[in-house]
N, C-alpha and C positions, 0 to 999 in steps of 0.2 A: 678269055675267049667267051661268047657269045653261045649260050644254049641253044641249040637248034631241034627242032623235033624230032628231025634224024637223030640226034643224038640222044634223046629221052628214051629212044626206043632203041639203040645200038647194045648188044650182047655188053655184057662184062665180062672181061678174061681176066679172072684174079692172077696175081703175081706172088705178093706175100701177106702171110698171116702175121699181124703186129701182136691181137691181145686177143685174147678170150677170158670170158669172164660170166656171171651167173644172168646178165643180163644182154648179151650183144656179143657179137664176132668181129673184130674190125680187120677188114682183106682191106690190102692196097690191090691196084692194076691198072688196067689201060682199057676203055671203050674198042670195040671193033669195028675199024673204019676211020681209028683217031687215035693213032696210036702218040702223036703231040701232046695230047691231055691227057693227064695222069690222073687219076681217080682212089676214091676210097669208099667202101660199102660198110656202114655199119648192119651186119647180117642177125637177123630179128628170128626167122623162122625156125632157127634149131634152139627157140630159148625154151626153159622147162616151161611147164603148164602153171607150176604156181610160184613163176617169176615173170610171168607175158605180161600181167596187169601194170604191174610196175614199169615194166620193159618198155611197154609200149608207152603209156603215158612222159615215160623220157624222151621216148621217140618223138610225139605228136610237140612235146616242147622244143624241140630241135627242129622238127620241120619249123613251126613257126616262126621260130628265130630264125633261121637261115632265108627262108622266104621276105623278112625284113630288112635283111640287112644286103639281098643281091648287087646293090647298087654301089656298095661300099669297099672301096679300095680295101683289103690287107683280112676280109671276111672269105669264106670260104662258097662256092655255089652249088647250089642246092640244083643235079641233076632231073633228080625222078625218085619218087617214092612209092613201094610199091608191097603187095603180102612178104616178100623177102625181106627189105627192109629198107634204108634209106642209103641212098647214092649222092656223093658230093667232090667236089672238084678234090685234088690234092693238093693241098699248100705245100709249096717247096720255102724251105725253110730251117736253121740250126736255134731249138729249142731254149728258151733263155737262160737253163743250168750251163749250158754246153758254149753259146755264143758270149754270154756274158759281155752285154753292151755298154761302153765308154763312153761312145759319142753322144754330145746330146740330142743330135737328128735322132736318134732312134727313140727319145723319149720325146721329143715335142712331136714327130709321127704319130706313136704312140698313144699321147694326148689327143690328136686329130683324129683319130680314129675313134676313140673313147667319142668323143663331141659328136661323130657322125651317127654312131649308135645311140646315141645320146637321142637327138632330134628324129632318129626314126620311130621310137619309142621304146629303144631296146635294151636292158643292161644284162649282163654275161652273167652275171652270180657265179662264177667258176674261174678268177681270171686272179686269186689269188695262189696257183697253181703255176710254176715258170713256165711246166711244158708245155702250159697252154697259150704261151705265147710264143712265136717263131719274131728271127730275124731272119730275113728274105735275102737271096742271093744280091738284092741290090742295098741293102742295105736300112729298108723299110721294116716294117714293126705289122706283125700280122697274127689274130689270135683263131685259135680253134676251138672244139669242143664245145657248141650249145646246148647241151643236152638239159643244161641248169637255166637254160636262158629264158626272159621273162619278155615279152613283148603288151606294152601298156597303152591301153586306147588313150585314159587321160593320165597325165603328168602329174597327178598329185604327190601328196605325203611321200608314199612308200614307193612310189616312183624315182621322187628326189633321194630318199634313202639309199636307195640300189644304188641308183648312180655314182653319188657320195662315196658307197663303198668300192666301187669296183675303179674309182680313180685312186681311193689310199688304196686299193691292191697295188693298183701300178706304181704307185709308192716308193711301198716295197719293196717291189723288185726293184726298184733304183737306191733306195737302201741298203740291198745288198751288193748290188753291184758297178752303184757308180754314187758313193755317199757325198761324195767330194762333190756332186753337182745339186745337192737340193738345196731349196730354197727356204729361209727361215718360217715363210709362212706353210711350207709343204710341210717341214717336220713339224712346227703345229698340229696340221690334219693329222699327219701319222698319229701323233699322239693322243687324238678324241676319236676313240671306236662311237660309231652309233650309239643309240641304246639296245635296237633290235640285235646288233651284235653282239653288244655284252650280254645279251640274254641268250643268246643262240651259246656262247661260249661255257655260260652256266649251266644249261639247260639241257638243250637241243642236241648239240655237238657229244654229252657223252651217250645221251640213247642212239644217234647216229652209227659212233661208235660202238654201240653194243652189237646194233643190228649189222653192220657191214662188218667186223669183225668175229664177229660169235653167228651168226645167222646165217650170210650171205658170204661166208667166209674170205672174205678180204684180212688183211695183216699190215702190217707197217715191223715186225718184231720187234718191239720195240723194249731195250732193257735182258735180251735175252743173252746165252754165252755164247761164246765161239764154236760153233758144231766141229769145223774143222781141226783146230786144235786137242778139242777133248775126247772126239771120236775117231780122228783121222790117220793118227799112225798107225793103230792095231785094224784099221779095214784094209789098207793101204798093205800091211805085212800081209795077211791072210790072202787079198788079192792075187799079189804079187810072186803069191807062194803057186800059183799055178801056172802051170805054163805057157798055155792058151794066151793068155795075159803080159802083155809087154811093159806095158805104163797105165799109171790110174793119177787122174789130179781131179784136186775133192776143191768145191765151190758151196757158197752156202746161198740160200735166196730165202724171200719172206713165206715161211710156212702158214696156209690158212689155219686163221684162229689159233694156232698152236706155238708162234715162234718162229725157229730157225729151223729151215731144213736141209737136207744134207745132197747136193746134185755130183754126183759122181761121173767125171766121163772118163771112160774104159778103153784104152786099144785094145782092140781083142778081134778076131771072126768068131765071138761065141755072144750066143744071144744074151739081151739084159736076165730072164729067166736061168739061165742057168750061173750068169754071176750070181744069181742074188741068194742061191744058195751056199755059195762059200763066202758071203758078205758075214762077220760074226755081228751079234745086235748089240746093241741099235743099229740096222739096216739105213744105207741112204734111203731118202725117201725116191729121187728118182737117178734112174741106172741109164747113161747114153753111151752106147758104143758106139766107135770111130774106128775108121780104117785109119787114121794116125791124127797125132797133137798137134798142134801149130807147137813152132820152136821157137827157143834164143838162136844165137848164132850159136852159144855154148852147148845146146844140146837141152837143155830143162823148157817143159813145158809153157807157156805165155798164158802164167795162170790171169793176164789182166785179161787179153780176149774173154778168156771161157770164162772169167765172172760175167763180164759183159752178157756174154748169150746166158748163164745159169740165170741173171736176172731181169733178161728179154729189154736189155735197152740197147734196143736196134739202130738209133740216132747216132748213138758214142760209137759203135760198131761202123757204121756208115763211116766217119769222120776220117776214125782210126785207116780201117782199108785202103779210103782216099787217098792217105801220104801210103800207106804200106800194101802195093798192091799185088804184089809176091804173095801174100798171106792168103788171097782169094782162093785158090785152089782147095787147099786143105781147109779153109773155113766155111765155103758155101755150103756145102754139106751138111755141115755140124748145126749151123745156124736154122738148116731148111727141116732140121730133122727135133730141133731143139723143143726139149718137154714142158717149159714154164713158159706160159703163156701168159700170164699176168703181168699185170705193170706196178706191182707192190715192191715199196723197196725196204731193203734195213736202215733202220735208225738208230746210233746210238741211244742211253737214255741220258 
């Protein structure tokens, strides 16, 4: 759909909160007046004071990007930017962990897309990430997330460099997901990083590391134990031992800077405050009550849902519902109410 000024200037009625994070709030929703075009706000104004610098500079790269690439099938549009923050179309689309594409339409898409950003002056810098790319209800190759995006007057050196890299990204993802189709020169490429790469991989990537995990508390857990097993049975008795207390199922997500943390959801009508005094320690780090669990058919809790929300991956959630849509009732709730808002996830080591 086509921007219109009317719509640069139509209300936003948020729907759902995807992420929060030290830098940005991302709301999906619908425009007022258009409720057709689905939308998403990356919201700027509730960032700390001494994260706006950075915050915003992500931002002002993100506008530019997206203002390059308006023209381009499977790129996202760039509605209005404003003190709030930046507003852009919603890509409908199943993330490439999730859709995992076979066909090769979706990689020589993919490719044309690359080439279109290519010629505008644009390369992604973030596109070795799956989530950041969508396959589209029809079947097209569509990516997200400018925020790392670089727009270059001229086409030089480190122009060609970018681009070089952000096509062995797409690679990648066809490495993992559809190896059977590459071609002998593509795995060549995969196998010559840049140099700029290899040095960012030396270098670069562990103060990154430092700073986003220790700083700016972002995690990956990486290498840590099982909270739920080591902790889980003795919360789970103690809980369980009152009577307020129906059922408790324990979930783990990536704890900032510290590991694995412990997301407990509770049936109960008593507040997370007063479980958390008969929780023995180590305490979950977050407590959700529910007026009831999603089930089996047998009656045990669907601890794969509530991993899902303990670690805010709404897309899998989405999918899931889709075929199972009995489970709505009891889960809109839990989802709408749900405490981890990050998009970090666990990795073994």
């Amino acid at each position: 759909m086509k921007i219109t000024p009317d719509m640069t200037k139509a209300r936003f009625l948020p729907e759902t909160v995807h992420k929060r994070d030290v830098f940005s709030e991302t709301i999906s929703g619908k425009l007022e007046g258009y409720p057709e075009f689905p939308v998403v706000l990356r919201k700027l104004d509730g960032v700390p004071i001494y994260a706006r610098p950075l915050a915003w500079w992500l931002a002002r790269k993100e506008i530019r990007g997206l203002k390059a690439v308006q023209s381009i099938e499977g790129c996202p549009v760039l509605v209005r930017a404003d003190k709030v923050g930046l507003l852009r179309s919603w890509t409908q689309g199943t993330p490439l962990q999730l859709a995992k594409p076979s066909d090769p339409a979706w990689y020589r898409d993919a490719r044309r897309l690359l080439r279109e950003m290519r010629r505008a002056g644009v390369t992604h810098n973030d596109i070795a990430k799956p989530q950041n790319w969508l396959m589209t209800p029809d079947g097209r190759a569509a990516v997200i997330d400018f925020q790392l995006a670089s727009v270059h007057a001229h086409r030089g050196k480190l122009f060609r460099i970018k681009a070089r890299e952000d096509l062995r990204h797409l690679l990648k993802q066809k490495l993992a997901y559809a190896p059977n189709l590459l071609t002998p020169s593509e795995r060549r490429m995969l196998a010559q990083k840049s140099l700029p790469s290899r040095i960012w991989m030396a270098t670069g990537k562990r103060l990154y590391n430092f700073i986003t995990r220790s700083v700016m508390n972002w995690s990956d857990g990486e290498g840590t134990e099982d909270r739920a097993e080591r902790d889980g049975p003795a919360l789970r008795q103690a809980l369980l031992a009152q009577p307020e207390i129906s059922d408790v199922a324990l979930c783990t997500f990536a704890l900032p800077a510290k590991g694995v943390g412990l997301y407990a959801f509770v049936e109960t009508t008593q507040t997370p405050e007063a479980i958390a005094k008969h929780a023995p320690a180590p305490k979950p780090e977050l407590i959700q009550t529910v007026a009831s669990l999603p089930r089996h058919a047998d009656g045990s809790p669907r601890l794969d849902m509530l991993q899902l929300i303990a670690t805010n991956r709404l897309d899998e959630l989405e999918i899931i519902l889709n075929s199972e849509p009995e489970l709505c009732a009891t889960l809109t709730p839990i989802i709408a109410e749900r405490l981890n808002l990050t998009d970090r996830v666990l990795r073994s080591s």
